[in-house]
C-alpha positions in Angstrom: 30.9 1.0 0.7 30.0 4.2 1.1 27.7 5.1 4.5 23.9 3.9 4.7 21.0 5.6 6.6 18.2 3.9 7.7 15.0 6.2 7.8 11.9 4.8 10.1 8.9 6.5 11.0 7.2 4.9 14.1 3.7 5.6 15.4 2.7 4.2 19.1 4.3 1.6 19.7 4.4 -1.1 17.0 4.8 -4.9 17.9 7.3 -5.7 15.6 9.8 -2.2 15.8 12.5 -4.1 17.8 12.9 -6.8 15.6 12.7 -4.6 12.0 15.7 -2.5 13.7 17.7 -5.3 14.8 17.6 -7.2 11.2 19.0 -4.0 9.9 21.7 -2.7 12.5 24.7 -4.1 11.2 23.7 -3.1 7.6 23.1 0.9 8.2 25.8 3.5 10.0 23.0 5.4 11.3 19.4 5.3 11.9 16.9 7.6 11.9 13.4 7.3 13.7 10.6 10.0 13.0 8.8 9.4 16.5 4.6 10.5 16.0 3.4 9.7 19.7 5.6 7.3 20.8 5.4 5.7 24.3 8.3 7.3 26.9 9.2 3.6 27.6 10.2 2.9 24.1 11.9 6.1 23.4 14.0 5.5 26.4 14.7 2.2 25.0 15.9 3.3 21.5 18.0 6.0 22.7 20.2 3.3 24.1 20.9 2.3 20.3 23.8 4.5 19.8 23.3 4.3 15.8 19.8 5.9 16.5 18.5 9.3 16.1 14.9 10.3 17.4 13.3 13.3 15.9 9.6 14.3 17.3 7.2 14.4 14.2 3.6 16.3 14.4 1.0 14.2 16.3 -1.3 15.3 13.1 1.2 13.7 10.5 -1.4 11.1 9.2 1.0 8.9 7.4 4.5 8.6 6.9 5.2 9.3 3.2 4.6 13.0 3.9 7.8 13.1 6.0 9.9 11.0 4.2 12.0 13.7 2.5 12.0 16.1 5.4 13.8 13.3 7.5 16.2 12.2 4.3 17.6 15.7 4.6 19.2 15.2 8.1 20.8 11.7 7.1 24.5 12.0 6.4 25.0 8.9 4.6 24.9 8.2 1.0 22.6 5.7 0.4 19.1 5.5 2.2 17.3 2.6 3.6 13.6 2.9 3.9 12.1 1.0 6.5 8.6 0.2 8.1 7.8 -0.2 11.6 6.5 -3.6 10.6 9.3 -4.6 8.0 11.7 -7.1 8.4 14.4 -7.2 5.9 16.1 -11.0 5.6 20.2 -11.5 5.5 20.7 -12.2 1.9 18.9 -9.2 0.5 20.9 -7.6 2.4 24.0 -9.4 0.8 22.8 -8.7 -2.3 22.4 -4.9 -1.5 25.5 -4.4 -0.3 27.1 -6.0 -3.7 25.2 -4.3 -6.1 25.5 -1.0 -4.3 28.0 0.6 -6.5 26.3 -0.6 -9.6 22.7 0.9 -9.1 21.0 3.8 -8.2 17.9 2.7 -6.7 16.6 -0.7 -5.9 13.1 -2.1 -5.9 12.6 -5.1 -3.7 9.8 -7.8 -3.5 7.5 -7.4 -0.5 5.8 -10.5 1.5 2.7 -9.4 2.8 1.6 -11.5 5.7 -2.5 -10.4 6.2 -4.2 -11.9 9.0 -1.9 -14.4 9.7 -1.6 -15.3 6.4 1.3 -14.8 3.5 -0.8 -13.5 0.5 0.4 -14.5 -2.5 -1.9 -13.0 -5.2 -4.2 -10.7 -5.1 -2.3 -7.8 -6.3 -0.3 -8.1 -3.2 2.5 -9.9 -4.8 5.3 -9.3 -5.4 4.5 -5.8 -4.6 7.7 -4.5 -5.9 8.8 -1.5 -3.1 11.6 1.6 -3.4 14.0 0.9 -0.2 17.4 1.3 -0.9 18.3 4.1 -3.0 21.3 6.9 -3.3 19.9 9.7 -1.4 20.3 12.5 -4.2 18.7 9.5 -6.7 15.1 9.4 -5.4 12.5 12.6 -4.4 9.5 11.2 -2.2 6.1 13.9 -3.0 4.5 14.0 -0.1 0.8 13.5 -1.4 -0.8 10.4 -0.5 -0.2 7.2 -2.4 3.0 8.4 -3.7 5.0 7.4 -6.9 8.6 8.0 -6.0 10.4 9.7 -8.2 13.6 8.1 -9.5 16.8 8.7 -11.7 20.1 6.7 -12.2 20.4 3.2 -13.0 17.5 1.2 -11.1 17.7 -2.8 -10.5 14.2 -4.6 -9.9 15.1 -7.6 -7.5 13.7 -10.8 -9.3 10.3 -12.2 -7.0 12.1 -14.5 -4.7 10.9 -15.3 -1.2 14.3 -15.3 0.8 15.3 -11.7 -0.6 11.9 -10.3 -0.7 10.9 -8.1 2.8 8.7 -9.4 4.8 5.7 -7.4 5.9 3.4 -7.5 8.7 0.6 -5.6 7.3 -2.4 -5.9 9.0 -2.7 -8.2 12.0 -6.5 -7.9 12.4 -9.8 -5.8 11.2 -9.2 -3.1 13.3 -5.7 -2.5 12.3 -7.2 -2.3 8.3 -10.1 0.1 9.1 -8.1 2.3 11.2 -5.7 3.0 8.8 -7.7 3.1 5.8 -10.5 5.3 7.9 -7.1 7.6 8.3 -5.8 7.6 4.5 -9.9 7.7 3.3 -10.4 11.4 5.4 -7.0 12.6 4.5 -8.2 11.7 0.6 -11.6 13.8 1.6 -9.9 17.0 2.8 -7.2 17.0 0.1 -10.1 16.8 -2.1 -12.3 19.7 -1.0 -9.4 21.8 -0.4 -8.6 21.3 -4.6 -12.4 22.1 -4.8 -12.4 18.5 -6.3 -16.2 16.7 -6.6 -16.3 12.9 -5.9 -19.1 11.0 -7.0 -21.3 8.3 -6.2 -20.7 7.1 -9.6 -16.4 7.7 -9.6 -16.2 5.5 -6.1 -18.2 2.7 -7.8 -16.1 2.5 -10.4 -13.2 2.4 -8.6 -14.6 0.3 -6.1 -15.7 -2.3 -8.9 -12.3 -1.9 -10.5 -10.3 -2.6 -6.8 -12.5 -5.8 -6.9 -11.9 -7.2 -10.0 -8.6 -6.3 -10.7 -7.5 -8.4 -7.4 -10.1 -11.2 -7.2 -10.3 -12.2 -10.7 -7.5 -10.3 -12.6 -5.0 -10.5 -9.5 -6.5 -14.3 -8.9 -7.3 -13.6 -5.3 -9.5 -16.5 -5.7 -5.9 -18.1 -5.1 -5.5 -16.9 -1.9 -8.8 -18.5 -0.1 -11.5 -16.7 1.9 -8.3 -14.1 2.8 -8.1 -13.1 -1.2 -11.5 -12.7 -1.0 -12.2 -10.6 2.4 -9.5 -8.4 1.0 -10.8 -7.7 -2.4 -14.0 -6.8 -0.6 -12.2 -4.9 1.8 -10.0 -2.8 -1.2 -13.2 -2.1 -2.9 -14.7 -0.9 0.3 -11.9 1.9 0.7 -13.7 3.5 -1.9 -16.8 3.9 0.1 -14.9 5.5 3.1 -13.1 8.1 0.8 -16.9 9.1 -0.3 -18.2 8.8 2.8 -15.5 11.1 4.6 -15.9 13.4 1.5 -19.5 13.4 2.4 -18.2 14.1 6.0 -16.3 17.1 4.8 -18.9 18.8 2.7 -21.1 19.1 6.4 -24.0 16.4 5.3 -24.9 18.0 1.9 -27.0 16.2 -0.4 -23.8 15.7 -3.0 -25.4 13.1 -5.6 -28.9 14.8 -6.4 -28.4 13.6 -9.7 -27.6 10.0 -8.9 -30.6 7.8 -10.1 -31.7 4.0 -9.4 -30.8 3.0 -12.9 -27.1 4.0 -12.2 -26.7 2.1 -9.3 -28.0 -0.8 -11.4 -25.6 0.0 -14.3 -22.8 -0.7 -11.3 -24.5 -4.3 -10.7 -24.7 -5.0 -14.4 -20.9 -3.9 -14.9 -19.5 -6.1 -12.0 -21.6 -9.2 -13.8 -20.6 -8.5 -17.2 -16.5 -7.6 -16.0 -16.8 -11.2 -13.7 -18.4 -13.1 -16.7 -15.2 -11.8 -18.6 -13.0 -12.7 -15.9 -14.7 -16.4 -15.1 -14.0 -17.2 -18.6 -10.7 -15.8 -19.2 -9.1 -17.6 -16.1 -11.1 -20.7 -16.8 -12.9 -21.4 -14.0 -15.9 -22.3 -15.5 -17.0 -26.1 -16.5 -17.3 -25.8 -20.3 -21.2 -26.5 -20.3 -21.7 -23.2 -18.8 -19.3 -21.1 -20.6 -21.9 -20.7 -23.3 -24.4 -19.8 -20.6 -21.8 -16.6 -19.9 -21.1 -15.2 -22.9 -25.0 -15.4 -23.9 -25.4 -13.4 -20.7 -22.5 -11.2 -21.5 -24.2 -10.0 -25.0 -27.6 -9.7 -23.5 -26.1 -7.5 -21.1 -24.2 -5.2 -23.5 -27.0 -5.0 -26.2 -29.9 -3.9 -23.3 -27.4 -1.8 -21.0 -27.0 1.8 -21.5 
């Protein structure tokens, strides 16, 4: 097999770096780390890794896609692994990797996402299909926020198993979620006003409503307990911070002059008549008031404008 590169980008110091390296080592020639304010003590420590290579990354990088191709450039082997600070990749999909190497171009792997202590199963979080492995010249990463990798070649989708899916510490607690969606919401802002884009109060609800119900009821967060719920809340609520940091940006202005009472009421009366839809397709409803709903659902459509 031909040589692998492992590409990590590492902010602070996170909890679970040593582990996500050593489940790798054995798999990859060479690693590369992309180092944005890391401590001296665990630089030291990784330098003693003779696979690894530290390169120092701009303090202001706010997250790691941006950087992803700049760091693919200095890896020498053929085929890339992408890893995060916070992934750990299990034995057998590494097995699998290394045996379907020369067949495929690209490979997109099932991600666990363990959320507050929990493994979230639905929600949209599931089984959150991720480009990791990949022949170096077969993948460009656009460093824009939220990227779509861009792929050619043969690709293979790795079937939604637990033992060969990565697991992912995502977010340990609140203050891990708001920092870094408070980080991805201003970076959303400025890329906005510097494309002279408007966001509106109208556009975030929308989205907002749509993050909601696309995970709670369409993505049957309902499934995953008070965490699918929290976290449907939670995506919605991204929404608000990428307005709010817009509104940041633009120095206070008044941006929604236009904005009206009845329109924040046509956001209430969307999210009732999209759950009424949703509470009846995924029959959660006890049939004596399913009747009740879609009465409530045509009232709503013929008096809403």
């Amino acid at each position: 097999m031909n040589e692998i590169t492992a590409i990590i980008v590492i902010k602070g110091n996170p909890s679970h770096i040593h582990q996500s390296i050593s489940a790798i080592e054995r798999f990859v020639d060479e690693i590369i780390i992309g180092a944005v304010d890391i401590s001296v003590s665990l630089s030291e420590k990784l330098k003693k890794n003779r696979k690894i290579k530290i390169f120092a990354l701009d303090p202001s990088v706010p997250f790691a896609d941006l950087v992803k191709e700049k760091l693919k450039k200095k890896a020498r082997g053929k085929y890339i692994l992408y890893v995060d600070p916070d992934e750990i990749f299990p034995q057998k999909l590494l097995d699998l990797l290394k045996r379907k190497s020369d067949k495929f171009d690209y490979f997109m792997i099932p991600r666990k996402n363990i959320i507050f202590g929990k493994w979230i199963r639905h929600s949209r979080w599931w089984p959150d299909h991720q480009l990791r492995f990949f022949k170096k010249d077969n993948v460009i990463w656009p460093a824009v926020i939220h990227p779509i990798p861009q792929a050619t070649g043969r690709g293979l989708t790795i079937p939604a198993m637990e033992e060969l899916a990565i697991k992912h510490y995502n977010y340990d607690n609140l203050g891990q979620y708001f920092e870094k969606s408070l980080r991805y919401a201003r970076t959303e802002a400025k890329k906005a006003v510097m494309e002279n884009k408007k966001i509106t109060i109208g556009e975030t609800f929308k989205k907002g409503l749509n993050e909601f119900i696309s995970r709670y009821f369409s993505g049957e967060g309902y499934k995953d307990g008070s965490h699918g719920f929290v976290l449907a809340v939670l995506q919605m609520f991204y929404y608000i911070l990428v307005y709010v940091s817009y509104w940041e940006e633009m120095k206070y202005v008044d941006l929604d002059k236009e904005t009206t009472p009845q329109e924040i009421q046509k956001f209430y009366a969307d999210g009732l008549k999209d759950t009424n839809y949703w509470l009846i397709n995924k029959r959660l409803l006890y049939n004596n008031n399913k009747l009740k709903v879609r009465l409530l659902s045509k009232i709503i459509s013929l008096f809403h404008l």
